[in-house]
N, C-alpha and C positions, 0 to 999 in steps of 0.2 A: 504494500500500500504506500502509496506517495504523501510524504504530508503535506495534509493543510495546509491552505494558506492563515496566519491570524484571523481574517475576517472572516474565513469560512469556518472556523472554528468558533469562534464568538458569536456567527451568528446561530451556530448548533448550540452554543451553552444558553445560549437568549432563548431557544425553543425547548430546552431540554425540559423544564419546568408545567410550559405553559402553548398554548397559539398564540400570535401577535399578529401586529400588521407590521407594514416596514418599519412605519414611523418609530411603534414602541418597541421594536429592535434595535433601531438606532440608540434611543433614551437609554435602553437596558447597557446597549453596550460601552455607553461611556459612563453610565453609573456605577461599574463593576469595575470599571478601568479607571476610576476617580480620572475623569476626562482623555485619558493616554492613547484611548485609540476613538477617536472619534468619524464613522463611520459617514461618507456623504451618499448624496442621495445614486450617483452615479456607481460609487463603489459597491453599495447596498446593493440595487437590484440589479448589478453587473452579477453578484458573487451567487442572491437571490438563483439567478435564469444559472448559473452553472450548478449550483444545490439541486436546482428543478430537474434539470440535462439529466445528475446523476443519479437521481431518486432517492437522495439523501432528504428531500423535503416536497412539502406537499405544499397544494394552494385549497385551499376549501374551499366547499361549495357552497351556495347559499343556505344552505340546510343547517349546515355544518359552521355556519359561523354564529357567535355572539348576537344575540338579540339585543342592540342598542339605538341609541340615537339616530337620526337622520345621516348625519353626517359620515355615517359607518359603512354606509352602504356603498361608498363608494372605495372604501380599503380595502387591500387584500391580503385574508390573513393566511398566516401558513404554521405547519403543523411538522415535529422532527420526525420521521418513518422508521419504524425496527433498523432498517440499514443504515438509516441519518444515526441513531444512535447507540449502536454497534462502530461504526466508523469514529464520531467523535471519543468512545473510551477506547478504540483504539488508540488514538492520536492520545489521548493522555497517558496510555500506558508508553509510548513509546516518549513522549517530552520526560516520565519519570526516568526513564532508564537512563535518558540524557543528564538528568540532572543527579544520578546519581553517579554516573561516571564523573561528571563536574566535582560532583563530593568528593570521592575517591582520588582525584587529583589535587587536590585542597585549592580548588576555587570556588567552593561553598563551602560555609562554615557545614564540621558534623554535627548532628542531630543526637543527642542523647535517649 
């Protein structure tokens, strides 16, 4: 498996929880990242349409989304798929393995 890109990862951690729309993926992903990865609208549903490509995420259907306001109806919210996240704890198992080789070379402190 190839890793992730950040954003494609952050946007599988944004969905892991819950469905959103873009927007409150964006929100999520820079309130996790206390601002450090701040996601734009282009990069969003560039990385969105490759998530889709790989069936790592879904887009629901009206049925399937959130009964809210007016203004909702024109968001599209999407959903992580068994493969979306099966693929994101991979990428986490493998950033551990990274950061434990980092340990192991003492560029991170050990952990007691």
């Amino acid at each position: 498996m190839a890793p992730l890109s950040p954003q494609a990862f952050h946007i599988l951690v944004a969905l892991a929880e819950r469905d959103q729309h873009g927007y409150g993926i964006m929100l999520d992903v820079a309130d996790r990242t206390g601002g450090k990865l701040r996601l734009s609208p282009g990069t969003l549903y560039g990385s969105i349409k490759r998530l889709l490509e790989d069936g790592l995420i879904v887009e629901l259907n009206e049925k399937q989304r959130p009964k809210q306001g007016r203004d909702m109806e024109r968001r599209r919210y999407y959903r992580l798929t068994p493969l979306g996240r099966k693929t994101a704890m991979q990428e986490v198992a493998r950033m551990t393995e990274l950061l434990e080789q980092a340990r192991a070379h003492g560029l991170v402190a050990k952990t007691n």
